[in-house]
C-alpha angles and dihedrals in degrees: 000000000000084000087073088069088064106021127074112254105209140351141226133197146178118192107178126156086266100056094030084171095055135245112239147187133192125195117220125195094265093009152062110199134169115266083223119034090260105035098094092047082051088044103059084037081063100040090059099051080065092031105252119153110256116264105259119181085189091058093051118099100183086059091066103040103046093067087057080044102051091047087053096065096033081056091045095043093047086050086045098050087049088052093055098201134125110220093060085044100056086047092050087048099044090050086052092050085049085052099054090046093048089046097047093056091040087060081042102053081040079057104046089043095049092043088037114040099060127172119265083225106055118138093220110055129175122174108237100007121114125178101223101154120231115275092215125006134348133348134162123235116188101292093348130090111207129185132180126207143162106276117215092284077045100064095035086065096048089048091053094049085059091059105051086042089059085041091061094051089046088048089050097046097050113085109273091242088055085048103064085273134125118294112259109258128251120267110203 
């Protein structure tokens, strides 16, 4: 999960006739950055012409509380492990899966807000159409195509999220005295 703190977490790109190479964004865990050194600049010069907000890492809370987040459950994943005990780790994971959920709809409802509030005084302007990009996968968006994946930190995390998940089957198969858990009791 550590991985998260270096690797992007998701990415975003737009490939159109226009930018036949493509215009990206990756979104770090306290960050949004241009895939090139220019993409982000050419993004929000886009967005305007519809009427979307730029595109402002300073002015994205989330950006500053998920790597406190993100420390929290490394910390209380690393206290639970050393416990050793199941009932802890199906609440820690339960609260990670909460967190990934939570974190999921938070880059949705971004999303919705950036594709749905445009400005009255856009210079492009087309009755009914809104630009929310895709949460997962690819989505059209007037000439662009835009598509939207798990980025290297992305994919650690979802990697991560398997394993606890074996490591709650294996918890759960193993005999609840061999789990953490209390001895059997005697049968004589």
């Amino acid at each position: 999960m550590s991985a998260a703190y270096v690797l992007p977490l998701w990415r975003i790109s737009l490939i159109a006739p226009q930018y036949p190479e493509g215009l990206g964004m990756r979104i770090r865990i306290n960050d949004v950055t241009g895939v090139k050194e220019n993409d982000l600049e050419s993004i929000n010069g886009l967005n305007h012409y519809i009427g979307m907000k730029r595109i402002e890492p300073d002015a994205i809370p989330e950006l500053k509380v998920m790597p406190l987040i993100l420390g929290a459950l490394i910390a209380a994943g690393l206290g639970v492990a050393a416990l050793g005990r199941r009932v802890p780790f199906v609440a820690w994971a339960a609260t990670l899966v909460a967190a990934c959920v939570g974190g999921l709809y938070d880059y949705w409802k971004w999303g919705y807000d950036y594709g749905h509030n445009l400005s009255e005084d856009a210079i492009i302007k087309i009755p009914g159409m809104s630009y929310q990009p895709p949460l997962i996968g690819p989505k059209q968006l007037l000439n662009f195509t835009a598509t939207s994946w798990p980025d290297s930190g992305g994919v650690a995390l979802v990697v991560a999220g398997l394993l606890v998940a074996v490591a709650l089957v294996l918890a759960f198969r193993r005999p609840r005295h061999l789990a953490g858990g209390a001895p059997p009791l005697a049968t004589s």
